[in-house]
Biotite code that builds the C-alpha atoms (Angstrom):
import biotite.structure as struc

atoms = struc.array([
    struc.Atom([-34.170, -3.983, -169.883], chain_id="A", res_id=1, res_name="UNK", atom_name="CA", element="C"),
    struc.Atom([-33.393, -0.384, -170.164], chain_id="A", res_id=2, res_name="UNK", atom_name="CA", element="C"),
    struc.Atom([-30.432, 1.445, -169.341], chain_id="A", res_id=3, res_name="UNK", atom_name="CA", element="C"),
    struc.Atom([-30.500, 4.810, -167.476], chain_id="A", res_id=4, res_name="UNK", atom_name="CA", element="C"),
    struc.Atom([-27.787, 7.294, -168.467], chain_id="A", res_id=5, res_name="UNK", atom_name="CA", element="C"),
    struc.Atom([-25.936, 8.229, -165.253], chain_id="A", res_id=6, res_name="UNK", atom_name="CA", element="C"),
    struc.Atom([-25.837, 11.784, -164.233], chain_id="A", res_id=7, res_name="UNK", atom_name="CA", element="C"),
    struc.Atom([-23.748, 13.842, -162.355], chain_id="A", res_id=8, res_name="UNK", atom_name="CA", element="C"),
    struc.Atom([-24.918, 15.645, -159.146], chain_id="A", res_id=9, res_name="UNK", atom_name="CA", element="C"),
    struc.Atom([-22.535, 18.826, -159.897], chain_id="A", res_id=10, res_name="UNK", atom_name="CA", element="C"),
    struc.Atom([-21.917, 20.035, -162.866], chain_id="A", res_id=11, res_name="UNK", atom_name="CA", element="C"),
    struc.Atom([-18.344, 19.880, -164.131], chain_id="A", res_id=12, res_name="UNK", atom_name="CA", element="C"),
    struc.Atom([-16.794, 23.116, -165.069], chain_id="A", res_id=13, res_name="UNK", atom_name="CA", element="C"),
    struc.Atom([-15.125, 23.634, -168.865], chain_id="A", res_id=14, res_name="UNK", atom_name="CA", element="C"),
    struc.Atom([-11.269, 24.258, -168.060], chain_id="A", res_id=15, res_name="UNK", atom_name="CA", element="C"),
    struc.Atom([-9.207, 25.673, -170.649], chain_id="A", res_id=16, res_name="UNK", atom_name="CA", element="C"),
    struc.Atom([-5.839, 24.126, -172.236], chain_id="A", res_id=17, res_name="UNK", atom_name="CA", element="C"),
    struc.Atom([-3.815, 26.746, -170.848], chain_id="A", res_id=18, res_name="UNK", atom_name="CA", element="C"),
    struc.Atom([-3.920, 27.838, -167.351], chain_id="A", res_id=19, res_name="UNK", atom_name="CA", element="C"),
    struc.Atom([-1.674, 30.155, -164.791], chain_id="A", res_id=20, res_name="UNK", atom_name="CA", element="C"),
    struc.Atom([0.374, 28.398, -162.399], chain_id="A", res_id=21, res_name="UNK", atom_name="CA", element="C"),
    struc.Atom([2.397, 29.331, -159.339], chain_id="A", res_id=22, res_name="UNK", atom_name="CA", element="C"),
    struc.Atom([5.091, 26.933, -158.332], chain_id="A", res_id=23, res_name="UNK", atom_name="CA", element="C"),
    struc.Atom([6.702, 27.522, -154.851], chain_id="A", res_id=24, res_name="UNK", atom_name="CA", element="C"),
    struc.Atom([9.145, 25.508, -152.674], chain_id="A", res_id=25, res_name="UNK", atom_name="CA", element="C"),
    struc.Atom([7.699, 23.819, -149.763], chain_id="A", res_id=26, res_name="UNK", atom_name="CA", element="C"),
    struc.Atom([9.394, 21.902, -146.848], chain_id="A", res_id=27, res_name="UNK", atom_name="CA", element="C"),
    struc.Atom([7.712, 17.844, -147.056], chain_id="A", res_id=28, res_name="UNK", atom_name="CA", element="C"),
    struc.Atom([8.310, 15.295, -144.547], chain_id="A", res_id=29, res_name="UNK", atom_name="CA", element="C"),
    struc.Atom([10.430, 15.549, -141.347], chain_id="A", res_id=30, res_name="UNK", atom_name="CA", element="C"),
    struc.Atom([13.835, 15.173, -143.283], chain_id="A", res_id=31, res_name="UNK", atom_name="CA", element="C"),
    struc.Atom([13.582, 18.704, -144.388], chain_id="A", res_id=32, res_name="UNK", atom_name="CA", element="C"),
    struc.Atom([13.004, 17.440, -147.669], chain_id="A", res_id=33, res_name="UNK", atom_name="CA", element="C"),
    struc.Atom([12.234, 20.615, -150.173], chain_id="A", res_id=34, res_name="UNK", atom_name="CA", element="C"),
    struc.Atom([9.634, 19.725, -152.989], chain_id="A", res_id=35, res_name="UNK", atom_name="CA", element="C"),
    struc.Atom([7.880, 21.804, -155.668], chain_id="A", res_id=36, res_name="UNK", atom_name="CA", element="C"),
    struc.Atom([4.369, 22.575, -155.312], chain_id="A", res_id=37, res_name="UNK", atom_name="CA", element="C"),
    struc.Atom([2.643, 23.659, -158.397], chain_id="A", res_id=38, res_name="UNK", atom_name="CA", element="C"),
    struc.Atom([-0.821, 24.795, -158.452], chain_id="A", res_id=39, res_name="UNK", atom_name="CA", element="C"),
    struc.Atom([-3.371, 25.719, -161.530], chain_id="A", res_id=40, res_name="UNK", atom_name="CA", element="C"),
    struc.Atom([-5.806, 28.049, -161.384], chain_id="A", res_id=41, res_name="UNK", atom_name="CA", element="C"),
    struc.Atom([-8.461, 29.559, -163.579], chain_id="A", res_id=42, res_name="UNK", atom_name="CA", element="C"),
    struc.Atom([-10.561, 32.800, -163.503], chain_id="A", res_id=43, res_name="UNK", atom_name="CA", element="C"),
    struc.Atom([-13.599, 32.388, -162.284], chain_id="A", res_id=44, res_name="UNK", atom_name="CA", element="C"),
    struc.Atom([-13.410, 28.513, -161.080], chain_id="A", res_id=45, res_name="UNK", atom_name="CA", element="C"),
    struc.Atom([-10.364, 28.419, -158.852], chain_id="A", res_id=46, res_name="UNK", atom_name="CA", element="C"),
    struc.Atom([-7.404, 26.076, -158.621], chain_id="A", res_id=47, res_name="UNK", atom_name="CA", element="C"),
    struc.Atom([-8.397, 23.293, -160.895], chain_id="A", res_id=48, res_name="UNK", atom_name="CA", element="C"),
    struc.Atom([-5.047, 21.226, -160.350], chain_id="A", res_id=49, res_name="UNK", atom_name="CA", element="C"),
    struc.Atom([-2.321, 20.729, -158.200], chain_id="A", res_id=50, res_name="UNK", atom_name="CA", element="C"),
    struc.Atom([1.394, 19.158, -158.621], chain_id="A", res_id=51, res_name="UNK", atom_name="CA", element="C"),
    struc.Atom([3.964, 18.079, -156.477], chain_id="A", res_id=52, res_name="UNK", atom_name="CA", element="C"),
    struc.Atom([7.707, 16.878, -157.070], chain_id="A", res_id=53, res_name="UNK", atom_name="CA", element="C"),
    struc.Atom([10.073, 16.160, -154.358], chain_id="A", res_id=54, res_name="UNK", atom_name="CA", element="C"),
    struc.Atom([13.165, 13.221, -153.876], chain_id="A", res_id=55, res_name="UNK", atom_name="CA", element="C"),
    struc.Atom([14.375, 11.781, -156.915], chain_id="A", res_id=56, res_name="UNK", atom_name="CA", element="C"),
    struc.Atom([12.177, 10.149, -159.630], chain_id="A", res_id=57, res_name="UNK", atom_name="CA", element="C"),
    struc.Atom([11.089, 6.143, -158.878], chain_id="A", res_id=58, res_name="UNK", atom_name="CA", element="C"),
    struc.Atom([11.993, 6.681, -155.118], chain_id="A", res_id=59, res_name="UNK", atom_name="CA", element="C"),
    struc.Atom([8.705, 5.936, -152.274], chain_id="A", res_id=60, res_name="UNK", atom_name="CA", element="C"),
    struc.Atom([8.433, 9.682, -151.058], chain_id="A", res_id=61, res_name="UNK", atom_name="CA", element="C"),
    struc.Atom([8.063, 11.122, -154.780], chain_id="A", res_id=62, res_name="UNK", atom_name="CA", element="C"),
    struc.Atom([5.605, 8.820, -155.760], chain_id="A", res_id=63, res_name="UNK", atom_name="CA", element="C"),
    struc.Atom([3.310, 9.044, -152.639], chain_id="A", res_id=64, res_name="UNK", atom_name="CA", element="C"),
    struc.Atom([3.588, 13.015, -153.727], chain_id="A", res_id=65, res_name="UNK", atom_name="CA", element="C"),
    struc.Atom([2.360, 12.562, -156.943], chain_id="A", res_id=66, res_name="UNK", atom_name="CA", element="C"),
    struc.Atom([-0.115, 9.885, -155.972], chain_id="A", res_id=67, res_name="UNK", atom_name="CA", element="C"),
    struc.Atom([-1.482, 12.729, -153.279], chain_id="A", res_id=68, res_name="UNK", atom_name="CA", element="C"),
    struc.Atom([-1.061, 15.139, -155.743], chain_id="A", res_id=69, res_name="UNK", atom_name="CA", element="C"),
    struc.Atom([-3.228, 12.989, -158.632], chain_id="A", res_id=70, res_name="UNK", atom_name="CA", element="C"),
    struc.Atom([-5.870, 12.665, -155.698], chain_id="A", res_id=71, res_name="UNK", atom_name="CA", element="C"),
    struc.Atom([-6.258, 16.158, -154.988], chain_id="A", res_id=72, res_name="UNK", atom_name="CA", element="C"),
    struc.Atom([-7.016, 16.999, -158.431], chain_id="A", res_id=73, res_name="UNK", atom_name="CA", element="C"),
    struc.Atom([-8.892, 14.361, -159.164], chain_id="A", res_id=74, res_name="UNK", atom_name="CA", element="C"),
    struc.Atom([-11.470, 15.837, -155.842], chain_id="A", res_id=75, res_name="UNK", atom_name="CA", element="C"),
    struc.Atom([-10.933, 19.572, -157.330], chain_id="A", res_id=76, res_name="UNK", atom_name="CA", element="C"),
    struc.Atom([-12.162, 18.138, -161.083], chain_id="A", res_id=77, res_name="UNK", atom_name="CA", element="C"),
    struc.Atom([-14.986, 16.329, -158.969], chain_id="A", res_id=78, res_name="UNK", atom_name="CA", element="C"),
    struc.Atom([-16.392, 19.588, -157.568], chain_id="A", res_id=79, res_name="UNK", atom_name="CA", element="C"),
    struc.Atom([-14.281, 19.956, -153.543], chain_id="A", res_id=80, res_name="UNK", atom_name="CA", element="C"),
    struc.Atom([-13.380, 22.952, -152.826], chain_id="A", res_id=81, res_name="UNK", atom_name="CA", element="C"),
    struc.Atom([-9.945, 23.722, -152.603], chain_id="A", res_id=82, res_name="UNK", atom_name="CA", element="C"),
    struc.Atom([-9.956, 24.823, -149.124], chain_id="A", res_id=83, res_name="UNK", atom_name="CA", element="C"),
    struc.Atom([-11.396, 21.097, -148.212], chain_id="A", res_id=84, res_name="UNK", atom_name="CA", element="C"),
    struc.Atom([-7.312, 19.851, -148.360], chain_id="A", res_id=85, res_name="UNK", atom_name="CA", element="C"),
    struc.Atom([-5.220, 22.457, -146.321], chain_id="A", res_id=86, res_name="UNK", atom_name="CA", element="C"),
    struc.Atom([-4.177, 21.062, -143.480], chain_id="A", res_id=87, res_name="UNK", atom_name="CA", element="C"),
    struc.Atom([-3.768, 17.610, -145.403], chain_id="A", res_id=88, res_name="UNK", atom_name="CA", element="C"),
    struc.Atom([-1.434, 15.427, -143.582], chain_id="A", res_id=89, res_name="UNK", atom_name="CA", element="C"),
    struc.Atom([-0.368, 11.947, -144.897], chain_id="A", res_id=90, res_name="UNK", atom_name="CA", element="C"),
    struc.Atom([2.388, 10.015, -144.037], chain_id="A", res_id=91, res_name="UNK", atom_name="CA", element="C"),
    struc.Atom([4.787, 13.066, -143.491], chain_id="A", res_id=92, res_name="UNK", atom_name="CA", element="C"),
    struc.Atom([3.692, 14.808, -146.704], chain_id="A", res_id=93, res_name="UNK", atom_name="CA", element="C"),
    struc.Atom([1.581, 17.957, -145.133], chain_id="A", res_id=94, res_name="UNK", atom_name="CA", element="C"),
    struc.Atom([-0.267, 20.551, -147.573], chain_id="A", res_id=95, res_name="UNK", atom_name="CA", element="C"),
    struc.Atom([-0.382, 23.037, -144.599], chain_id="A", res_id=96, res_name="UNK", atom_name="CA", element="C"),
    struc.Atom([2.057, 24.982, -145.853], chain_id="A", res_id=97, res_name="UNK", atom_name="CA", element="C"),
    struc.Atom([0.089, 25.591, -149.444], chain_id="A", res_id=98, res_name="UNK", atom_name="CA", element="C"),
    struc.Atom([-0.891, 29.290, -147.448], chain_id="A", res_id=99, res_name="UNK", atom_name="CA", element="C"),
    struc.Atom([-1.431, 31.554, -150.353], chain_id="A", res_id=100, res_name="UNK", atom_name="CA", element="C"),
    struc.Atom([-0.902, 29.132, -152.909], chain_id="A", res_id=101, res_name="UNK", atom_name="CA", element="C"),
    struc.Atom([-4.345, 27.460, -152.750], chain_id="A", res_id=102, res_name="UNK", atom_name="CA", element="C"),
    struc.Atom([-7.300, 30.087, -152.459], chain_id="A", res_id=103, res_name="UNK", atom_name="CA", element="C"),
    struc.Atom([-10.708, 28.858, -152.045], chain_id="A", res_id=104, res_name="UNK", atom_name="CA", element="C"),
])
């Protein structure tokens, strides 16, 4: 029996230890909740990860924004483009407003 080592369709891009981040305020939810959106970029590749905070720590609504969060990096680091999650709407927490803070 042989084993065949699995290869990726895209290639994964090398991103540095440090990166520049812009963090901005953004309304979540229908509570007029106001969370911190954080997003990492890199020259040349594009926003390579994304953070949100909002609520206080252990409650429902901040982790379902750090789980979304987690996931949208997770499909940046798998090759999506960042442009393939504006407009993401889940459960009240909408990345609509990212505007200028995600560029594809």
């Amino acid at each position: 029996m042989s084993v065949v080592p699995k290869t990726s369709a895209l290639p994964r891009p090398v991103i540095p230890r440090q990166v520049s981040s812009t963090t901005r305020e953004v309304p979540v939810g229908h509570e007029g909740d106001i969370g911190t959106l954080t997003v990492s970029t890199v020259p040349g590749i594009g926003v390579v990860a994304v953070d949100m905070r909002v609520a206080t720590h252990g409650s429902t609504l901040a982790a379902l924004a750090e789980a979304t969060a987690a996931a949208v990096t997770l499909g940046l680091h798998a090759g999506a483009p960042a442009g393939a999650f504006r407009g993401l709407d889940f459960a009240g927490l909408s990345l609509a407003t990212l505007g200028a803070g995600i560029k594809a």
